[in-house]
FIVOPA-9497 format. One record per atom (N, C-alpha, C): residue in three letters; y, z, x. Coordinates in pm, whole numbers, plus 50000, padded with zeros to 5 digits. Each point is the difference from the previous one (the first is absolute). Layout:
<sites>
ALAYZX ...
</sites>
This chain:
<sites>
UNK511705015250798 UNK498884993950069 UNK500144984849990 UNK499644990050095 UNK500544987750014 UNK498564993849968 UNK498955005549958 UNK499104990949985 UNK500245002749825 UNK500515010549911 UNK500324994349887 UNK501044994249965 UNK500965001250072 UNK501604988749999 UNK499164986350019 UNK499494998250084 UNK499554986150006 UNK498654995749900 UNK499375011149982 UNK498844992949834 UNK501194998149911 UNK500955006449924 UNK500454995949929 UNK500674985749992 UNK500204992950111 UNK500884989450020 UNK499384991649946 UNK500574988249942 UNK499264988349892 UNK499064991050120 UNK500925000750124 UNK499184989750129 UNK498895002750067 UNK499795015149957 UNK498595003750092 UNK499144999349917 UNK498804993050143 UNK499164990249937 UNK498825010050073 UNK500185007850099 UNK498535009050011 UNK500065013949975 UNK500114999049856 UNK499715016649941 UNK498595006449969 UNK498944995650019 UNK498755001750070 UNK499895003250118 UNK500934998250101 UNK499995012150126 UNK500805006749964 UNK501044996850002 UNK501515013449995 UNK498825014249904 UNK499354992449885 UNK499575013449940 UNK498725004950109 UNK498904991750030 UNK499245009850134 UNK501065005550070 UNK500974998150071 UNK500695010650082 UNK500435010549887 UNK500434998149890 UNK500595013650019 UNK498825004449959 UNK498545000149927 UNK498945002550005 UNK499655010150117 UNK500544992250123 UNK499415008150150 UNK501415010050026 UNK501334998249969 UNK500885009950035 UNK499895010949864 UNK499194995749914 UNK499905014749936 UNK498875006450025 UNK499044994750041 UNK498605007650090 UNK500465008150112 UNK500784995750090 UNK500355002050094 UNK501295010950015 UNK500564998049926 UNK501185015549980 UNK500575003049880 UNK498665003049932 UNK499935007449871 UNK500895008949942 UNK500335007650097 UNK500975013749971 UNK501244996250039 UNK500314986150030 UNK501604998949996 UNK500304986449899 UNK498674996549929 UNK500604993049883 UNK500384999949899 UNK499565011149977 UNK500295011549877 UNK501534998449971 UNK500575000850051 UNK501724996149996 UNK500024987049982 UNK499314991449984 UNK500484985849979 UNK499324999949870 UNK499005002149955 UNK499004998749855 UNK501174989749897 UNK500955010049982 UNK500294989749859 UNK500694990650066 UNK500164995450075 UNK500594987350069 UNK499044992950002 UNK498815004550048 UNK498954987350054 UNK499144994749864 UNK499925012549855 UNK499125000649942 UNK500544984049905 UNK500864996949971 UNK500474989049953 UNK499014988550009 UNK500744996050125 UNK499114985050053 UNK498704999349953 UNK499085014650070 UNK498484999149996 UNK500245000449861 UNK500745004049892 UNK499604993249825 UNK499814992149990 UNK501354992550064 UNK500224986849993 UNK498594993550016 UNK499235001750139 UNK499224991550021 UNK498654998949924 UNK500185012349919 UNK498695004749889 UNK499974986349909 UNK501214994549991 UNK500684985849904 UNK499724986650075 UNK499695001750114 UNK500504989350093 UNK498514988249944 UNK500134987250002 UNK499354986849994 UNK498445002650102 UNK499934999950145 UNK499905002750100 UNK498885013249995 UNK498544996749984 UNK498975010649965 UNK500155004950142 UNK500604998850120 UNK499635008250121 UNK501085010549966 UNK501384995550006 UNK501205011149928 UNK499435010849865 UNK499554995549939 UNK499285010749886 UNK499205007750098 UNK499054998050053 UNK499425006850066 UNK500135010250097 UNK501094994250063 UNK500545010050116 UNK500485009949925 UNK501094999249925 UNK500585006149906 UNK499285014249967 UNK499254990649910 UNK499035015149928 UNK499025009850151 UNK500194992950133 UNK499395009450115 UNK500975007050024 UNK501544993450003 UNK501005010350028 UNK499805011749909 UNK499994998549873 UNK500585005849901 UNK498805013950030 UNK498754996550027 UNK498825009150037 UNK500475005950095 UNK500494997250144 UNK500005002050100 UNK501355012149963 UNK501254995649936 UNK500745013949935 UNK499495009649946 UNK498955000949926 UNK499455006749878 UNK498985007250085 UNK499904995950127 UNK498405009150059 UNK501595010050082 UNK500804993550070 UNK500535010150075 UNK501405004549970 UNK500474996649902 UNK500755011849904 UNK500064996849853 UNK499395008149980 UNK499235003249861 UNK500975002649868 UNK500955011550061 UNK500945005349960 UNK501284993149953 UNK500054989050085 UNK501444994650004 UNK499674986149884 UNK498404993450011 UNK499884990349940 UNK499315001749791 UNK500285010350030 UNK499615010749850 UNK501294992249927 UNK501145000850009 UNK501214994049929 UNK499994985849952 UNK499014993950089 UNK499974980049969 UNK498555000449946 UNK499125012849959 UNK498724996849949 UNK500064986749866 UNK500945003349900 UNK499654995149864 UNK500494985750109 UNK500744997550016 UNK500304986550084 UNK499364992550056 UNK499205005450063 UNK498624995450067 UNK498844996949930 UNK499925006049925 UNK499115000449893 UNK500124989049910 UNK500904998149917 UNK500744988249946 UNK499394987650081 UNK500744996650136 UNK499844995150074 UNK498484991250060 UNK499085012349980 UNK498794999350081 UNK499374988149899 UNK500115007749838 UNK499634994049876 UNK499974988250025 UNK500894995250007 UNK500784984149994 UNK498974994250093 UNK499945002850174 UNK499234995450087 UNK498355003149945 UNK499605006449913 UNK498365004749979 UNK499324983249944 UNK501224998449937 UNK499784982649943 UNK499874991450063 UNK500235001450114 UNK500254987450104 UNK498594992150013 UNK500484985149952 UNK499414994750045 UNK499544987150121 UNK501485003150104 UNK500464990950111 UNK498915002950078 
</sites>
């Protein structure tokens, strides 16, 4: 997928959309992202870390938006998320 080849790149500077889109391409064809999960699930960690309170945010909608429509598949990154969420419960950006 070229919208996470390109979040990862040190030069991109709007990863606050790139993550709304894939936000809307995983709303939107749910049942064929399922094959990408551990590819995509990275970044959105990543962005659980990110400086940037709109990137945290999206993040943890993605991370919902997996967890409402496959349940099953996101059971494996629970303690991860969890971990994760912790860290953001503190936030005070």
């Amino acid at each position: 997928m070229k919208i996470i080849v390109t979040m990862k790149s040190k030069a991109c500077l709007s990863k606050t959309h790139l993550l709304e889109s894939l936000l809307s391409l995983i709303l939107g064809v749910e049942q064929k992202i399922g094959s990408h999960l551990s590819y995509i699930i990275k970044p959105i960690f990543d962005g659980l870390n990110d400086t940037n309170w709109m990137i945290r945010k999206i993040s943890i909608d993605i991370i919902y938006a997996l967890s409402v429509l496959m349940p099953k598949r996101m059971i494996r990154y629970k303690k991860n998320i969890l971990n994760k969420l912790v860290i953001c419960k503190a936030d005070s950006s």
